[in-house]
N, CA, C and O of each residue as an XYZ file, in Angstrom:
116
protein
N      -2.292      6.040     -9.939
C      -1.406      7.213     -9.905
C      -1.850      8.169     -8.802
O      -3.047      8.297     -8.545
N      -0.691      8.994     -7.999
C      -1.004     10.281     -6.841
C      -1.635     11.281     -8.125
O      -1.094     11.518     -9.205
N      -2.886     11.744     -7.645
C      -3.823     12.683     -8.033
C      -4.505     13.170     -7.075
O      -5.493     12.642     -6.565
N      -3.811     14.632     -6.656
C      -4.900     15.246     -5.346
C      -5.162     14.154     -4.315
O      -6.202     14.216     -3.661
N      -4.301     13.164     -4.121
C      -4.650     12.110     -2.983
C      -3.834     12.540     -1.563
O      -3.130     13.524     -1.784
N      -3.780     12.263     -0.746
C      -3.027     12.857      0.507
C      -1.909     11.383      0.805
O      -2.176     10.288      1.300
N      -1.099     11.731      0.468
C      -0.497     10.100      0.766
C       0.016      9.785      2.017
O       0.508      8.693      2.301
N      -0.120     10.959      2.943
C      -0.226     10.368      4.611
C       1.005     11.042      5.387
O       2.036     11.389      4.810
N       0.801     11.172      6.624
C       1.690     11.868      7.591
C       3.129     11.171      7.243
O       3.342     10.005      7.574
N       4.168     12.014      6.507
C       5.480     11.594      6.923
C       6.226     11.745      8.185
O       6.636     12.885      8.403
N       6.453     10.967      8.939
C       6.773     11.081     10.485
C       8.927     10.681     10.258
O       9.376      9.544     10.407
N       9.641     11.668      9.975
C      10.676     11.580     10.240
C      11.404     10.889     11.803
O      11.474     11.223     12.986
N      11.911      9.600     10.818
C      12.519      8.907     11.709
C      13.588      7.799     11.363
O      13.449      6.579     11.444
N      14.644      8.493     10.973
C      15.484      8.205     10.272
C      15.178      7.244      8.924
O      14.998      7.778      7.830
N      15.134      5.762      9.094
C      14.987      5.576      7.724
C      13.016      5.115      7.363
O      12.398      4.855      6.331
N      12.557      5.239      9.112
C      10.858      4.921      8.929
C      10.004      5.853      7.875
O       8.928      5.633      7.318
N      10.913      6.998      7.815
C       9.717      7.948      6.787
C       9.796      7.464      5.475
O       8.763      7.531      4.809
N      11.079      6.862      4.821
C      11.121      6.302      4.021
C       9.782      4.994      3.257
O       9.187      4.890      2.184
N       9.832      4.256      4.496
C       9.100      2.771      4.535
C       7.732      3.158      4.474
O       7.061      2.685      3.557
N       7.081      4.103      5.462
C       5.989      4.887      5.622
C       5.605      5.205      4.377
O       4.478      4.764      4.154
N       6.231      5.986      3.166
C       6.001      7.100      2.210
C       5.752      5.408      1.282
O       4.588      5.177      0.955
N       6.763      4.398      0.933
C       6.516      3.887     -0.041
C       5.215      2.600      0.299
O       4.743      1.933     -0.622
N       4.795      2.432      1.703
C       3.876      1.872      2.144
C       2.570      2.415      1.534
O       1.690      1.755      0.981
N       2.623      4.044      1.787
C       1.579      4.487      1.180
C       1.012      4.573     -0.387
O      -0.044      4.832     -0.963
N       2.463      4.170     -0.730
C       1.890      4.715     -2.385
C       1.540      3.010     -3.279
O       0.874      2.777     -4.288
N       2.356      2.052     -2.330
C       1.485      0.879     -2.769
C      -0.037      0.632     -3.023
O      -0.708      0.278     -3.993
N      -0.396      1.128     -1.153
C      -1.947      1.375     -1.347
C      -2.551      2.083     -2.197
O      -3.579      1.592     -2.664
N      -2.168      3.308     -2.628
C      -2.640      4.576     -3.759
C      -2.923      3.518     -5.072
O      -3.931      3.186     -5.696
N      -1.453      3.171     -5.142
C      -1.511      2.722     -6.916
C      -2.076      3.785     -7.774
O      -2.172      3.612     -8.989
């Protein structure tokens, strides 16, 4: 679970911030 974790630069770019954000939270778990 996100707890005080930083889940990473969202870089708006049309649909990349998307892919980016859920890339990161795989790794988190």
């Amino acid at each position: 679970m996100i707890e005080n974790k930083n889940v990473g630069t969202l870089t708006v770019r049309k649909d990349s911030a998307q892919v980016v954000f859920n890339e990161n939270i795989k790794n988190i778990d």
